[in-house]
C-alpha positions in Angstrom: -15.0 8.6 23.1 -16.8 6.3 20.8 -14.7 5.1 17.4 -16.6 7.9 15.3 -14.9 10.6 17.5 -11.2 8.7 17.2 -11.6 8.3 13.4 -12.6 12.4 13.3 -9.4 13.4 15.3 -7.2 11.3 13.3 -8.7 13.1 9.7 -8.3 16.0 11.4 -4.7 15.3 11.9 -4.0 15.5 8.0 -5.1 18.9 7.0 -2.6 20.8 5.4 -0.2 18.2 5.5 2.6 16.5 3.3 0.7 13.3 3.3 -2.5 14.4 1.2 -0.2 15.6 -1.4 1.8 12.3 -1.4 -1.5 10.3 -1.8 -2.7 12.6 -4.6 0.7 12.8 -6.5 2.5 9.4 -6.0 0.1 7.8 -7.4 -0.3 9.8 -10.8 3.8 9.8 -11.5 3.6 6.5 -12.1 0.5 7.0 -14.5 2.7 9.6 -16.4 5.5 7.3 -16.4 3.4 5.3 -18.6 2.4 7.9 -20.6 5.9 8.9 -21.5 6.5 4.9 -22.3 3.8 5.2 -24.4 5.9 7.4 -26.8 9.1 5.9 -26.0 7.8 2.3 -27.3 4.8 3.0 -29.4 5.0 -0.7 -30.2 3.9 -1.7 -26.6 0.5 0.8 -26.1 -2.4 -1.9 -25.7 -4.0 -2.1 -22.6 -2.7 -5.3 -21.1 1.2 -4.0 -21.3 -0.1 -1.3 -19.7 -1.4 -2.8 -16.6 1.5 -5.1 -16.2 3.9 -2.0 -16.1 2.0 0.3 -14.0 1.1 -2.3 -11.4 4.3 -3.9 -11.3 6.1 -0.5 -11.3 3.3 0.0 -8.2 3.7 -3.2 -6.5 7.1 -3.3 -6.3 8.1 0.5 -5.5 5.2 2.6 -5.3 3.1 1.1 -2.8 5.3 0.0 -0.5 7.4 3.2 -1.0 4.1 5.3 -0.3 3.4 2.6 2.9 6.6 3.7 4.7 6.3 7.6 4.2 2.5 7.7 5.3 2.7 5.5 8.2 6.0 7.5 9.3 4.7 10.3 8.6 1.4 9.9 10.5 3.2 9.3 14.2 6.0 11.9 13.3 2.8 14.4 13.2 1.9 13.4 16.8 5.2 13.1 18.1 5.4 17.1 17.0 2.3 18.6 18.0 2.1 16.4 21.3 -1.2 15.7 20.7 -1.1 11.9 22.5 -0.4 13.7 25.4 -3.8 15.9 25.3 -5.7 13.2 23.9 -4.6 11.1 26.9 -5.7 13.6 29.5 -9.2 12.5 28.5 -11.0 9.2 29.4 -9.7 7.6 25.6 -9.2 3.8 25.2 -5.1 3.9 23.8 -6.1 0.8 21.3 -8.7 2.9 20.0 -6.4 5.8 19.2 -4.1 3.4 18.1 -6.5 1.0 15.4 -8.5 4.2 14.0 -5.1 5.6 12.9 -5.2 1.8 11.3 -8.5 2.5 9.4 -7.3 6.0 8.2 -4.4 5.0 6.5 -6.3 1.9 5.0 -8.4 4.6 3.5 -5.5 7.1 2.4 -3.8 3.5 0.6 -7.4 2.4 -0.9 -7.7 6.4 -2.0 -4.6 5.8 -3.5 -5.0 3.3 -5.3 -8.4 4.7 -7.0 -6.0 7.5 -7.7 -3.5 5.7 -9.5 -6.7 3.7 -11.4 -8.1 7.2 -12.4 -4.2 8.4 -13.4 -4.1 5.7 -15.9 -7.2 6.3 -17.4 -7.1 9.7 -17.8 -3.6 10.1 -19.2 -3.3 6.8 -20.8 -6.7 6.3 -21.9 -6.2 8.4 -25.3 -3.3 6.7 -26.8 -3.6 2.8 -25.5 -4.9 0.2 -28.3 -8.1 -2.1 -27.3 -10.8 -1.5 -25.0 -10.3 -0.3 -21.4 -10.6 -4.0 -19.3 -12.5 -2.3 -16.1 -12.9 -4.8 -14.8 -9.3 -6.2 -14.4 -8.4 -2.2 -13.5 -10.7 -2.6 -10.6 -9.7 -6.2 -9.7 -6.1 -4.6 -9.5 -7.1 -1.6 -7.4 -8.8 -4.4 -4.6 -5.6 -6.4 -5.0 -3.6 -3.6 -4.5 -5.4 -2.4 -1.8 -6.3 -5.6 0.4 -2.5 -7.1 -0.4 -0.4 -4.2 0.8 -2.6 -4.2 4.5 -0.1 -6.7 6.2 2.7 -4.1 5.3 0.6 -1.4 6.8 0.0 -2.5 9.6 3.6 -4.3 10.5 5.2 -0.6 9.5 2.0 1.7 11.5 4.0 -0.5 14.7 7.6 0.0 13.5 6.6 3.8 13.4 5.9 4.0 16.9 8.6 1.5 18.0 11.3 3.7 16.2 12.1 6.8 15.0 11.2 8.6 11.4 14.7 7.8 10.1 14.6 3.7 11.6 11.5 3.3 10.5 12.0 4.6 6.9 15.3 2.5 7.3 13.1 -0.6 8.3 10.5 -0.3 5.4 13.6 0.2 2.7 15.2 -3.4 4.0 10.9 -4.9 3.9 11.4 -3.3 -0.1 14.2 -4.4 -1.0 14.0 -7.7 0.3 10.6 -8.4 -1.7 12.8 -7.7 -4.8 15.8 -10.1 -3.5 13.3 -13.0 -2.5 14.1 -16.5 -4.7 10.4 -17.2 -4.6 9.6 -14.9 -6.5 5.8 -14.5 -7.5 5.2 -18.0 -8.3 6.5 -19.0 -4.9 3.5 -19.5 -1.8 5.3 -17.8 1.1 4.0 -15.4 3.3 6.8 -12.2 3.4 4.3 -8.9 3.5 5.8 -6.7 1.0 5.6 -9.6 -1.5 2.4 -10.2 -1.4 0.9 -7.3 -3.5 3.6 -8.4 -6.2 2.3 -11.9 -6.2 -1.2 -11.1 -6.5 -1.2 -8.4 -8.8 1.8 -10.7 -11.1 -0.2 -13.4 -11.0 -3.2 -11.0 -12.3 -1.9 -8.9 -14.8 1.2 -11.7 -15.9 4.7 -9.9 -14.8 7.2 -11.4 -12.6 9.4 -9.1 -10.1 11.6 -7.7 -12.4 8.8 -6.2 -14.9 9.2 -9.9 -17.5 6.1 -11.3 -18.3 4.5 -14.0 -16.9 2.5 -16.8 -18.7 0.0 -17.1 -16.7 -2.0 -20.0 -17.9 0.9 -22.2 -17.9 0.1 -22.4 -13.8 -2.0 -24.4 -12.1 -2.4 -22.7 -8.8 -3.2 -19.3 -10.5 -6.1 -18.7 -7.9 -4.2 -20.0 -5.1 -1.4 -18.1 -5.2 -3.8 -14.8 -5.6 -6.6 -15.2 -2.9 -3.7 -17.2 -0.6 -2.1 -13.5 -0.8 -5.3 -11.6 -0.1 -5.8 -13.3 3.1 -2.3 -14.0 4.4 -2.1 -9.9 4.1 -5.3 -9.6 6.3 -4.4 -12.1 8.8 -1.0 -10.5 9.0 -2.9 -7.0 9.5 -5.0 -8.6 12.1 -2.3 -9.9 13.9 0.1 -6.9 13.8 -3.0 -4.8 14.3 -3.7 -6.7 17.8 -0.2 -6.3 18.2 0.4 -2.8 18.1 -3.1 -1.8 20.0 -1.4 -4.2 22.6 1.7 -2.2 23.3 0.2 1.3 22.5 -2.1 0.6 25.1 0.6 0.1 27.0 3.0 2.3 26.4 3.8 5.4 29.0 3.2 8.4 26.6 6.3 11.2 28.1 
């Protein structure tokens, strides 16, 4: 089987599943979240405010949130139908099964993240002050996206390390711990699920708890963004490896 045919069977896998609904309808909540702040403090409708609380609201809970249940989700499917055990019966390379379920769930996050894009402007759009910044919207959907791919792949392994309840478990501590962390989004460590924060914070001006951030008062503004852009792939590549490494390797009974 080439990588085509492992990407088909994993799309495949999806239909008529929880997870397409959860990619189409996490994402708008949080866009009719805003919407309903809108009214709730009519002051605070201009675009900017906007951004900062849908992408902090994201970054902090959504995404990660949406990470865990997908990735769970995805090897609780197999575990079910006992499809690794067919597939295997086949002459199939075990780390391409394993990175093409990678790739798809980079594109159900990135999917996601257009949604959630799309969410804002469509029920937001009517009643926010200024002009729509597109490009800042899209620069937050590529942060959001390329930032939250260390997370993805360190919780695709935990998922097939541990069971749907551990590994939900696992990805709640990963959440929580982002929140805790002293560095906070001004801070240059590497911890996965803090990295979207810090990108996107540093972006659109909001620290972890929703305050604002000034922005301009920083120095390494650019730093601390593209630092998290590629400490996220490099910790995707690695856990990526990683996982292929055992999967491959792992008896399937």
């Amino acid at each position: 089987m080439n990588m085509t045919s492992y990407l088909g069977s994993e799309f495949i896998k999806y239909r008529r599943t929880l997870t397409l609904w959860l990619i189409a309808a996490g994402p708008l909540v949080f866009a009719v979240m805003q919407l309903a702040f809108n009214f709730i403090a009519p002051g605070f409708t201009d675009w900017s405010r906007a951004l900062m609380n849908v992408y902090n609201w994201w970054s902090v809970i959504g995404l990660p949130f949406g990470i865990i249940l997908i990735t769970a989700l995805s090897v609780s499917y197999e575990r079910k139908s006992g499809s690794p055990k067919l597939l295997q019966i086949h002459p199939v390379r075990k780390a391409g099964l394993y990175l093409s379920k990678l790739v798809v769930l980079s594109v159900q996050v990135f999917v996601a993240c257009l949604l959630l894009a799309a969410g804002l402007v469509i029920f937001c759009g009517w009643n926010l002050d200024g002009t729509l910044p597109w490009s800042t919207l899209l620069y937050a959907v590529g942060l959001s996206w390329l930032c939250a791919m260390g997370q993805l792949a360190i919780m695709l392994l935990l998922a097939h390390l541990l069971s749907f309840g551990w590994t939900v478990i696992a990805g709640l501590i990963g959440l929580f711990l982002s929140i805790m962390l002293s560095s906070g989004v001004t801070g240059m460590d590497y911890y996965p699920w803090m990295l979207p924060i810090r990108a996107l914070g540093m972006t659109l001006g909001f620290q972890t708890n929703g305050m604002s951030l000034d922005v301009q008062t920083l120095t390494n503004q650019a730093t601390l963004v593209w630092g998290s852009v590629f400490g996220s792939l490099a910790e995707c590549a690695i856990f990526a490896g990683l996982g292929a490494f055992i999967f491959s390797r792992k008896e399937v009974g």
